[in-house]
N, C-alpha and C positions, 0 to 999 in steps of 0.2 A: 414954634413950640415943638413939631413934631424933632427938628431938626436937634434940639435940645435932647430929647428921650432920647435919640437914635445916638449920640455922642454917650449920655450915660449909661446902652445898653451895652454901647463899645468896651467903654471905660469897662463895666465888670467883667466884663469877658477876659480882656488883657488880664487883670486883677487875677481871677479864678485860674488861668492858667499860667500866673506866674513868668509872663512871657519877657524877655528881655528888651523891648521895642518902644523906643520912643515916637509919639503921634503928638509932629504939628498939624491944628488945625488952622484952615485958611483963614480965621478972622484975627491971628497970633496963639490963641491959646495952644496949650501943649498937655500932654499926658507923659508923665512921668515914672517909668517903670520902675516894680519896687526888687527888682533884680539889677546886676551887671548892664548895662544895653549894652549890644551885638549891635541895633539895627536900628535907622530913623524913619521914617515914614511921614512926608508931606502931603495932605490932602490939598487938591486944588479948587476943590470945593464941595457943596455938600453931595454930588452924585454920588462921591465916593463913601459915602457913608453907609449905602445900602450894602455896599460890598464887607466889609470889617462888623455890622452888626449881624447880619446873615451869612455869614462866610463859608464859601467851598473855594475849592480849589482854583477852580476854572471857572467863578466871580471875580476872585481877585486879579487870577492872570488879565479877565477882560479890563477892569478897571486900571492894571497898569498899560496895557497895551492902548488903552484910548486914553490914555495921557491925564487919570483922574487921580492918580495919586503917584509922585515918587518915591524913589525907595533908596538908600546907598546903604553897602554891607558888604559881605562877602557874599556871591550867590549860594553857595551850599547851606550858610546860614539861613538865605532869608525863604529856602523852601524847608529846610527843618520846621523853621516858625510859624510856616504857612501851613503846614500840616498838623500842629500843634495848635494851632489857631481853629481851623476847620476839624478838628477829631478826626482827619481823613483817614485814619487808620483802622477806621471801624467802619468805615463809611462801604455803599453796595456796590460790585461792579455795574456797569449796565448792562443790561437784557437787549436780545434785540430779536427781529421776524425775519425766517428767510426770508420770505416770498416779499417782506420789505425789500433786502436785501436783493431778492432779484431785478426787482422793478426799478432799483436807481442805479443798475450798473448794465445799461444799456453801453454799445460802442459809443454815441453820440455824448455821453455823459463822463463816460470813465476817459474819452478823451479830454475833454474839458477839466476834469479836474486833476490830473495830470498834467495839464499846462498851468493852472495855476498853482500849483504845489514847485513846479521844477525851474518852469518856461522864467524866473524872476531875476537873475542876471548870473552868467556864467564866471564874468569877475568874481561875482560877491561868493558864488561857493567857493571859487580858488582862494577866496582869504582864510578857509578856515577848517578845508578838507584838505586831504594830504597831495603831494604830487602827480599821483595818479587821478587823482579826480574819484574817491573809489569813497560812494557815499553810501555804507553799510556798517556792519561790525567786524571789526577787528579782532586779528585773534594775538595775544597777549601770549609768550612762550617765555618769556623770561618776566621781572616785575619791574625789571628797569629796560624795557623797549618802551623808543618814542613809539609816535601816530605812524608815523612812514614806515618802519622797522615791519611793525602789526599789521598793518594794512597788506604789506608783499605778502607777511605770513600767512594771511587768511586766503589770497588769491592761490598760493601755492597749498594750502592746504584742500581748497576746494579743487584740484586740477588734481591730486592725488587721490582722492575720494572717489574723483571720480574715474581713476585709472587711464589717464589720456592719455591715449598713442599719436605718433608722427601720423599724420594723414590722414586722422577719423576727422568726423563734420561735427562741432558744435555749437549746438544752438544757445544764444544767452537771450533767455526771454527777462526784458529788462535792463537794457546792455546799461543804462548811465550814459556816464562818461567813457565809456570803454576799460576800463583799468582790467577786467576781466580777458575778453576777449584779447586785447593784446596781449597780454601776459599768457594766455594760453596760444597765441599761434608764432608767437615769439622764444618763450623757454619750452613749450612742448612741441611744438611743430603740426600746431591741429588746424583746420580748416575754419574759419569762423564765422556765425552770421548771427549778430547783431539787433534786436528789433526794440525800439520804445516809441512812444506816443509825445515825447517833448520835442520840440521842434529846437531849442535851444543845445539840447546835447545832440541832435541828430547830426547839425549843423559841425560840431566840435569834433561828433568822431569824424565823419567822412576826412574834415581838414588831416584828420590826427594821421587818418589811413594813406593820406596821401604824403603828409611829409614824415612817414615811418617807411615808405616803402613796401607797404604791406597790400594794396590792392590783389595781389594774389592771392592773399590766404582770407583775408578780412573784407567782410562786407556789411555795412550799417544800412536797418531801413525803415522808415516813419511808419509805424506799420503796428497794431493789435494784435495780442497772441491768438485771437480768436480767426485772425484772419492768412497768417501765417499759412504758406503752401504746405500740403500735403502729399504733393509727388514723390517726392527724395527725403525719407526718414533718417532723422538725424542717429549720429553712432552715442552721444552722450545731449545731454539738456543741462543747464543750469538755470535756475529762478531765485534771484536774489534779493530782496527787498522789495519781490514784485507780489505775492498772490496777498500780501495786506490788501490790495485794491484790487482785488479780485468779489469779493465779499461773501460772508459764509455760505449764502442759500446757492451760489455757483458754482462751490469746489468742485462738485461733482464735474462738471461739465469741464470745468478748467483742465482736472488731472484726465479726465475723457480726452481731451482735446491732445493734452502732451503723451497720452497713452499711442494716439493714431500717428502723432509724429516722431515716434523713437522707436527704431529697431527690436527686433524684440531680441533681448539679451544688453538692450543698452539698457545706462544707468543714466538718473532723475536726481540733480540735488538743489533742492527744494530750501534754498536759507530763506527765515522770514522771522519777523515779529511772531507771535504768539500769547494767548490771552493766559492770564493764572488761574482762572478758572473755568471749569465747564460750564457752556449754557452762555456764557459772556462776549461781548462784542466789542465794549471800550473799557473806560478806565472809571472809574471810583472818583467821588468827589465830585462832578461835573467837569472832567479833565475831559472828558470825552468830546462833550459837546463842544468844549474851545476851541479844540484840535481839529473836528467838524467842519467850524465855522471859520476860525483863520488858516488854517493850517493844511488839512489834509481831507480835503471832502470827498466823503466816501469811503473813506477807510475804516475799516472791521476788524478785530482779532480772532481769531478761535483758539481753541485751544489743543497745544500737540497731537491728544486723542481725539478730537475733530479732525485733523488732518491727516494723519493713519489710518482712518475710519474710512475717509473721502479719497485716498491712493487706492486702498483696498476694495473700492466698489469700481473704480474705473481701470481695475485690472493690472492694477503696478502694487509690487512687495516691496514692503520696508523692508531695509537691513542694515539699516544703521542710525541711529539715532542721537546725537551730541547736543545738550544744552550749553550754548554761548553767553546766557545771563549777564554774570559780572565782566563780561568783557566788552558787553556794547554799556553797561554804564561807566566804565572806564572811557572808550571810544567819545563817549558821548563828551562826559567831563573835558576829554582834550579838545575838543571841536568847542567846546564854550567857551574855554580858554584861549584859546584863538582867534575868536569873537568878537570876545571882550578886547584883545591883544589890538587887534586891528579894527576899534571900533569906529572911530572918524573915517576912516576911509570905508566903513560896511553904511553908515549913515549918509554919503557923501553917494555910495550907490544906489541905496534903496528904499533913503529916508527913515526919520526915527521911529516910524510907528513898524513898518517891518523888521526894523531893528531889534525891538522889544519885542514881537512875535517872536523870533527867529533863537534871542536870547532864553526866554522863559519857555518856549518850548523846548529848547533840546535841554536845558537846564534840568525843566520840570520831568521829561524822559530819563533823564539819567538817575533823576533820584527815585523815581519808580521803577527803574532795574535795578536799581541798589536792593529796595523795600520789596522786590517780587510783584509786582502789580502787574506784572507783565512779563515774560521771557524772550529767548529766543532761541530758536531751533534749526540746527541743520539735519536735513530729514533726508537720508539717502534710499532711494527708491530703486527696483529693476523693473524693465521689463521681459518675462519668464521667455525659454524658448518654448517651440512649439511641444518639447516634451516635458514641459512643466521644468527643465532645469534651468538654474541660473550662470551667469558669467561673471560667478564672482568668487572671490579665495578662503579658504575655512576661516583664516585671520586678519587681526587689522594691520599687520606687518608691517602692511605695503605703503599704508598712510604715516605711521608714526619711526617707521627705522631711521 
């Protein structure tokens, strides 16, 4: 009985919003949309029902990802319709507590979920990030560059940001894969040290370091930023897809921390996600809590003016501030495309339910960079001299000539 109401609270909803989407249900019946169909949807049985008659965003991602309903389409379509389906468009960001936020980014934890976001097979990212291994946003300078093109562009452009000279020491809090760090002690001749918490890329750079030749300049190490030596203050910092998993109620402590290890007169460039609005932590719809759960635990947004805010109490000046939005939804779209490209051999590595996580999250990312749900920011920071001046040029010359 109940199972019946729940199919015809379905049926209206499709109905009311005019949706393009054909629903089989598992016992053969079907629903019939009084539009074009785009999209088919097979229920495998009735779990799936709870998700289509209460529908958010990040219900339905979970009911694809445990394998309770299929879908074929084109993916841009079938999160159009998923957001059309769920009204996510109106829908709240989520709120969140620092002192929440302090309490579950202990070292013991933000390692741990660090390993499970990264540590899941160095193959399977090589099928669908670029040659460098360079898992971030891309910067886009013409509208016809591929992912490889954008990806150098965006290394070269953070190396000029940050003014690297032959023989200065940079820190990359967050190395990856390295794509950073090589590229800066390779085309600028910088000194480089390396730190993240995946044991899986740790393992890659070192190999990388050794058959580049680079042990002189470059050094990779398992290692926390929080824990990172304080003797020998670095001449530049880079943090790139890392203070998300830092979490809002820390910043402080965090930019503290990169304040004590950079010279003073050096420069901070701070790339990261960012939330769309103030006060906010994830995403709208219950995108957050999927993301949480499969995906990225522990991870936080703030918002630009959270992060100026949190530079500017641990003693580092902004001075330059670049939104990269449309380019990490573009970034993103090519990595799903990729994905998708090499999808037998991405299930052959890491099985199909991570397949479908891995898909529908950077899918469902890209179309909330597209829609603003989220940003991203490169946030160039100094540290002042001792006479309150800075080491930096009245213009941006020096990055865009």
């Amino acid at each position: 009985m109940w199972q019946q109401q729940w199919i015809q609270r379905t049926q209206r909803r499709l109905d009311k919003g005019a949706l393009p989407l054909r629903v089989k249900f598992w016992d053969g019946s079907e629903y019939l949309p009084r539009v074009p169909e785009r999209l088919a949807l097979t229920l495998n049985g009735p779990s799936a029902l709870r998700a289509l008659a209460l529908p958010t965003m990040g219900r339905l991602a979970r009911a694809y990802v445990e394998d309770e309903f299929d879908v074929s389409g084109d993916i841009r379509d079938i999160l159009e319709v998923s957001e059309q389906l769920c009204d996510a468009a109106s829908a709240a960001d989520q709120k969140g507590s620092p002192l929440f936020s302090r309490l579950r980014h202990t070292l013991f934890s933000d390692r741990r979920n660090i390993g499970f976001h990264y540590d899941v097979s160095n193959d399977f990212f090589a099928l669908w990030l670029d040659a460098r291994r360079v898992y971030s946003c891309a910067y886009y300078r013409r509208a016809g560059d591929d992912l490889e093109t954008a990806q150098e562009q965006k290394l070269d452009l953070i190396c000029r940001k940050l003014m690297l000279q032959p023989g200065e020491r940079l820190l990359d809090v967050g190395c990856g894969w390295g794509g950073l760090i090589f590229w800066a002690a390779e085309r600028y001749g910088a000194r480089c040290l390396g730190v993240t918490l995946s044991s899986n890329q740790y393992d890659y750079v070192a190999a990388e370091i050794e058959r580049r030749g680079l042990s002189d300049k470059v050094e990779v190490r398992l290692l926390d930023y929080r824990e990172v030596p304080e003797d020998h203050p670095f001449d530049k910092i880079a943090s790139v897809g890392m203070f998300e998993h830092v979490g809002h109620g820390n910043l402080l402590r965090y930019f503290a921390k990169i304040h004590r290890l950079l010279k003073p007169g050096g420069l901070l460039m701070n790339h990261g996600i960012t939330a769309a609005g103030t006060g906010t932590t994830g995403l709208r719809s219950d995108i957050g809590d999927f993301i949480e759960q499969y995906v990225f635990p522990g991870g936080e947004l703030v918002h630009v003016s959270g992060v100026i805010e949190a530079l500017a109490s641990a003693g580092l000046e902004c001075v330059d501030v670049e939104s990269l939005r449309p380019h990490y939804a573009r970034t993103l779209w090519h990595w799903v495309e990729r994905l998708e490209a090499n999808a037998e051999r991405a299930r052959a590595l890491v099985g199909e339910k991570k397949f479908r996580i891995w898909r529908i999250y950077m899918a469902g990312s890209a179309h909330a960079f597209a829609r603003g749900w989220m940003s991203l920011s490169q946030i160039l920071a100094a540290r002042p001299l001792a006479d309150g001046s800075l080491s930096y040029p009245f213009t941006r010359d020096h990055i865009y000539a």
